[in-house]
N, C-alpha and C positions, 0 to 999 in steps of 0.2 A: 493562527492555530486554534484549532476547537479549546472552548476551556474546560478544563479539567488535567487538560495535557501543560505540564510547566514547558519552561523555557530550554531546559535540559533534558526533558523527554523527548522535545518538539525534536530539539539537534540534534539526536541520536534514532530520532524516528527517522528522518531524511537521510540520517549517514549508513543506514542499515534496511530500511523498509523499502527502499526504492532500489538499494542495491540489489534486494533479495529475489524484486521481483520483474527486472530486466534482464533481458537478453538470453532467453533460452531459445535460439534458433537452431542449434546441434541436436545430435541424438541424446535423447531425453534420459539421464540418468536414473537407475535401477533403484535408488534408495530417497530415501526425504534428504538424510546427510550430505550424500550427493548431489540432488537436485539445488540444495542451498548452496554450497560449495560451486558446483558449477560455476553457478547465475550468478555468483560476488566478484567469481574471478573474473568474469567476461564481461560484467560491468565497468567494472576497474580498468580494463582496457578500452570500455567506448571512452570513459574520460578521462583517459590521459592521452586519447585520439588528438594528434596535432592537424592533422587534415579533414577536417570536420567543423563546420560552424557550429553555433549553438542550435539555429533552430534546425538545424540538420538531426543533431543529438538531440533534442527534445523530440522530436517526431517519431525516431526509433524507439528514445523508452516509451513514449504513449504506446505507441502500438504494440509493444511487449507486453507493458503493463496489463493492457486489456487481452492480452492474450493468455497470460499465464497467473488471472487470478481468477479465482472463483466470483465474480459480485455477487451470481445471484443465489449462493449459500449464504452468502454475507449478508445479504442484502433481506434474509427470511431472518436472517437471526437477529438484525437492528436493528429492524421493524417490530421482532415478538409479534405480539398478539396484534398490534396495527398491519402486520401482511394479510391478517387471515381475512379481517374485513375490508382491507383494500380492496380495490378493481380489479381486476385484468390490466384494464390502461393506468390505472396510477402502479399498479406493479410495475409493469413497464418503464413508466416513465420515472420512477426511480431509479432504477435500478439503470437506466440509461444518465439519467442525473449524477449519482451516485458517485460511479463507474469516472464521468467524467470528472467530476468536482475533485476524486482520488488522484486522477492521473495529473493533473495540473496543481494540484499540491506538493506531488512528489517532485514534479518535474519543476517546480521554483527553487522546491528547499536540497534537490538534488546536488545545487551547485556547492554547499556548505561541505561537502565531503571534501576530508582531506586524503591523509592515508594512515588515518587508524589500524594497527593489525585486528584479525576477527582468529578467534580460539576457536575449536568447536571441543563441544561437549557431550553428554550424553543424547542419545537417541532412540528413542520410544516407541513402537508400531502397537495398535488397537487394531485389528482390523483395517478398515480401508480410514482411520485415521492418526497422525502421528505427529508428535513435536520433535523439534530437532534446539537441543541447547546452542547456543554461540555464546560469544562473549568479545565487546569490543574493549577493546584493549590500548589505552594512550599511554603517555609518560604518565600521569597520574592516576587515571581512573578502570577501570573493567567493569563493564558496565554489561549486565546478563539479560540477552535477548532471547527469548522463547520464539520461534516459529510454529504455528501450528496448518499443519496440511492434512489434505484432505485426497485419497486416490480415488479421482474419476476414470473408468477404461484405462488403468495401467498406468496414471501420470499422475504426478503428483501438485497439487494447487494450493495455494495457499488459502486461508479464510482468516486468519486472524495472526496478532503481533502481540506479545505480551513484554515489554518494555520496563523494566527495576517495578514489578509486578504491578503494571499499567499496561490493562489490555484496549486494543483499539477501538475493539468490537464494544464492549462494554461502554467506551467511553461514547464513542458514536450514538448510541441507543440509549444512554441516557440523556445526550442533547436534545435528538432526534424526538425521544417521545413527548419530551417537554414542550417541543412546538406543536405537535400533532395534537397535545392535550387544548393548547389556547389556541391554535388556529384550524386543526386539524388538518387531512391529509393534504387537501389545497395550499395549506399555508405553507404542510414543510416542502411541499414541491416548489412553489415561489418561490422561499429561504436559497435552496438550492440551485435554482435559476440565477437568483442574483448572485450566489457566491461565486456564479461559473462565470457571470456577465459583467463580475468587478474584476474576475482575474485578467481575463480577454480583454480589457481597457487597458489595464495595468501593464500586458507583456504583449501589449498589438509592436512596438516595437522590438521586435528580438535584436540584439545584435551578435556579430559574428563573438567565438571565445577570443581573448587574446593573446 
């Protein structure tokens, strides 16, 4: 887990951020409320899918993932002032980095999910952006997750997760700039290479759910 994120941020990032942002393959809900609601519910059901291996299911949320998030708003905003003097090609290839480095995070710690209920709460529109409240909900805890989206052409995307007031974005960008500052943009593109190149070691063998 990036540091800054505890141990109980990390497990509520996975039991809610991956939840929120798989599986919108249906007609695309009218509202940000909606759209979150939707995507939990139909998460929910790829993992309690009994006919379904694992790396079956990790393939689908990859691909959702990259499908129904924003990186490259994310990816201008956790860069700051390091996108504007970036390349072309190290744009790129972050934000290609990035992108992956997110989805194979989620898709490890996705398996931690149990069956927390999710509240929702208030919801907010600015224009073409807006937060939608949740709230995860155990026998002892309720734990209050901010979504923040963003409408491109009529749909709504996610760009960032604010978490018992830990947002991701923020936390990313101040990792992120600290390596940029000692090794610069080279370095954190590396960084990010090898965190994709120790995950891919680590889960070359998937195996099936049990």
């Amino acid at each position: 887990m990036i540091s800054g994120l505890t141990h109980k941020h990390g497990r509520f990032l996975v039991g809610m951020v991956a939840l929120w942002w798989v599986a919108v393959q249906a007609a695309t809900p009218s509202t940000p409320t909606a759209r979150v609601q939707d995507t939990i519910d139909k998460i929910i059901t790829i993992l309690h899918g009994k006919n379904i291996n694992r790396e079956e299911e990790w393939e689908r949320i990859g691909t959702i993932i990259d499908d129904r998030f924003d990186f490259q708003s994310m990816s201008q905003s956790i860069l700051a002032t390091n996108w504007q003097t970036a390349s072309k090609a190290e744009k790129r290839r972050f934000v290609e980095y990035f992108s992956q480095y997110l989805e194979d995070t989620y898709r490890t710690k996705i398996q931690a999910y149990t069956n927390q209920r999710v509240d929702y709460g208030k919801e907010t529109i600015h224009g073409t952006r807006a937060t939608v409240e949740t709230f995860i909900v155990t026998d002892k805890t309720r734990v209050p997750v901010i979504y923040k989206l963003k409408n491109n052409d009529s749909e709504w995307f996610a760009y960032d997760v604010v978490i018992e007031g830990v947002s991701l974005v923020n936390n990313y960008r101040n990792t992120f700039d600290a390596i940029v500052k000692s090794e610069g943009m080279d370095g954190l593109l590396r960084d990010l290479e090898g965190r994709i190149s120790k995950y891919q070691a680590t889960h070359a063998d998937v195996r099936p759910k049990p």
